[in-house]
N, C-alpha and C positions, 0 to 999 in steps of 0.2 A: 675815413676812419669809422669802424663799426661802435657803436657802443655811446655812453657818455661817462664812461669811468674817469677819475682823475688821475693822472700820472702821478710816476713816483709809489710810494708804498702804496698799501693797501689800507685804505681807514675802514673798517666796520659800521661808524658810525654815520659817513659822510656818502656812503655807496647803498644805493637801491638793489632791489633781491638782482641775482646777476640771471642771463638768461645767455644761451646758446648764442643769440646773436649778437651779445655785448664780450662775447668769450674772447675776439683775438686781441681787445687793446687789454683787458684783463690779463692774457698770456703776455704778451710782451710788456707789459709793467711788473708783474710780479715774476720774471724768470730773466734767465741771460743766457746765451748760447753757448754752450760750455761741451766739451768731451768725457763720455765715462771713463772712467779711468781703467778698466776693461776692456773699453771698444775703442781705441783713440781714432776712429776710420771713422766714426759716427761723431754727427754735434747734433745737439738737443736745446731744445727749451726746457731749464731746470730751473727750480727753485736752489737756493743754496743761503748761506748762514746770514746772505747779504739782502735776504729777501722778508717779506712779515710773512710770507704763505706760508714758511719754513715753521712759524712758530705759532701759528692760528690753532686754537683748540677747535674740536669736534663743534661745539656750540656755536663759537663763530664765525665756522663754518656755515651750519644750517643758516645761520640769522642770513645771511649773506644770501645764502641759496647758491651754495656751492656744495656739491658730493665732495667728500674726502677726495685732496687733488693727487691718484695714485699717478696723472698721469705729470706729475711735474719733477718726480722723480725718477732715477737708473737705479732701479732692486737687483738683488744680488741675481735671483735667477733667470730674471730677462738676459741680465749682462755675460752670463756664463754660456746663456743659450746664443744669442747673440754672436758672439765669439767663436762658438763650438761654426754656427753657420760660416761665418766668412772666411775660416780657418779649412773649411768641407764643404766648397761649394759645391759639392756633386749631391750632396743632399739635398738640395733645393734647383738646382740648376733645370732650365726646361720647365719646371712644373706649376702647378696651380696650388699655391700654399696660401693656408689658414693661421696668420698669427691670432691666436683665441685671447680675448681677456686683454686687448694690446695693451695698454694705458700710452705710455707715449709715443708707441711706436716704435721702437728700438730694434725688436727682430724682426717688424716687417720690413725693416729699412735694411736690416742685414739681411735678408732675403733678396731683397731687390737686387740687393747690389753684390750679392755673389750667382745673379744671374735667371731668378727664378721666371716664366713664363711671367705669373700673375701672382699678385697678393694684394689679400683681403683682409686688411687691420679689422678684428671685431670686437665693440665694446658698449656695453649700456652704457654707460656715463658720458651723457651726450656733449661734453666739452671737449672729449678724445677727438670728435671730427674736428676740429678746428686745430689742438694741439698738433695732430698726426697729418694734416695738410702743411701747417704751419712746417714741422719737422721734416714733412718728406719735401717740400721745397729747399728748407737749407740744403738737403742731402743729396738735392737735382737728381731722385727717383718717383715712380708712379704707383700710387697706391690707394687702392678703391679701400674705402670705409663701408661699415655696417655698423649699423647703432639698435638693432635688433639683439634678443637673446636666442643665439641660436642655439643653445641646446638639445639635441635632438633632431636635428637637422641634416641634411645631407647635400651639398651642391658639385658633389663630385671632386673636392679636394685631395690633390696626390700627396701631401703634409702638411699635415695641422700642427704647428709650434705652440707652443705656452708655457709661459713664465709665471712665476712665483703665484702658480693658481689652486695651493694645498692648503691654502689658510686657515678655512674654513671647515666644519665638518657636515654643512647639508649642506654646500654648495661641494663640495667633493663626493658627496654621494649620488648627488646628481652626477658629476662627470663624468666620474666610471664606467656606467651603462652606456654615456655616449660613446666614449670613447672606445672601449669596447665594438660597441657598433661597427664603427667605422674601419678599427682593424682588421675586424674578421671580414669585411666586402675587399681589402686591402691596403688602405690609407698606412701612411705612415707617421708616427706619433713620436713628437720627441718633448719632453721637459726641463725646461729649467728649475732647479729646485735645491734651498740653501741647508733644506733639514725641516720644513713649513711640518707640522703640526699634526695634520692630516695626509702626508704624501703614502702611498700605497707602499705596504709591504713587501708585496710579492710581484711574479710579474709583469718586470723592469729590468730590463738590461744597464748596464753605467756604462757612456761612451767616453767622459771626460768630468774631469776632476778640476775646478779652477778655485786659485785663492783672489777669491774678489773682493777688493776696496768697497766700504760701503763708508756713511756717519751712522755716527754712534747715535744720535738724533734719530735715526729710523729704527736702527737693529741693535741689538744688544750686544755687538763688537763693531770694531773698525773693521776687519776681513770677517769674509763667509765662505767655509769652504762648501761649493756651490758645483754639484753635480746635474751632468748632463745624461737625461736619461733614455730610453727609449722601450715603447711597449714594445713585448716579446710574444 
């Protein structure tokens, strides 16, 4: 057993700052293997209404020394993209894909397993390696981690996937120029995206349209209608 966390909930007060290497008894006490209601082909480690991670504020987090845990949830846009892949394996089939931003690993796991050469979950938030091992073992697929920021970067990727990654307005402004990039050498780019805040105006093609289950606890409805998009 890695770690020295206590089972059962999460006490704040009773837990030392948490570190990468205390991260999988931490995941397996605070989540349970559950299906998005979106992907039902995929099981995940989620947090859900049954969990304290569910209801940790931002502060409690820090004290803990825990990043915001994006990776313990199925967001609307991973789940659409996700979906659109295992629905169209020919998208990824054969190839060397980039799930960018993973947090749980959802659409590298649907990559996987609608066939693709190789995928490369990538994500700074260094509890993602342990979640996205953790998750591609339930899902009995193979899938290399990166805990690097690669923006900017280029390792020869035939589809770079990502999910609900418009949140932000300088971290969107960085992505643009990458992605960019990568289109015009020929990469192909597709997004999952519920309506995020910052997602690009212009183009984008829309491949698919899905109404996605989320909680209200994350998003500001119960569904998301949650397009699949693609640089043009």
């Amino acid at each position: 057993m890695e770690g020295s966390l206590p089972h059962g909930r999460l006490d704040a007060c009773s837990v030392t700052a948490l570190t990468p290497n205390s991260a999988k008894q931490f995941i397996l006490d605070n989540t349970a293997l559950m299906t998005p209601p979106h992907v039902p082909e995929i099981v995940l480690h989620l947090a859900d209404e049954a969990h304290d991670l569910w209801q940790r504020t931002e502060d409690e987090l820090v004290e803990i020394g825990l990043p915001p845990p994006f990776w313990a949830f199925a967001w609307a846009g991973g789940q659409g993209l996700a979906r659109y892949v295992l629905d169209n394996p020919g998208t990824v089939r054969g190839k060397r894909v980039l799930d960018f931003a993973s947090g749980s690993g959802l659409v590298a796991i649907a990559a996987a397993k609608a066939g693709a050469a190789k995928v490369i979950a990538t994500d700074i938030d260094p509890f993602c390696a342990t979640a996205i091992r953790l998750n591609s073992e339930a899902n009995d697929v193979a899938i290399e981690f990166l805990g690097t920021d690669c923006i900017g970067t280029d390792a020869g990727w035939d589809v770079i996937l990502a999910g609900d990654v418009f949140y932000d307005r300088s971290f969107a402004d960085r992505l643009m120029p990458w992605f960019a990039t990568l289109k015009a050498r020929g990469a192909e780019i597709l997004v999952g995206d519920p309506g995020r805040s910052y997602m690009p105006k212009a183009g984008l093609e829309p491949l698919a349209v899905y109404e996605v289950a989320v909680t209200r606890a994350l998003e500001d409805a119960l569904v998301k209608r949650t397009t699949v998009w693609r640089f043009a």
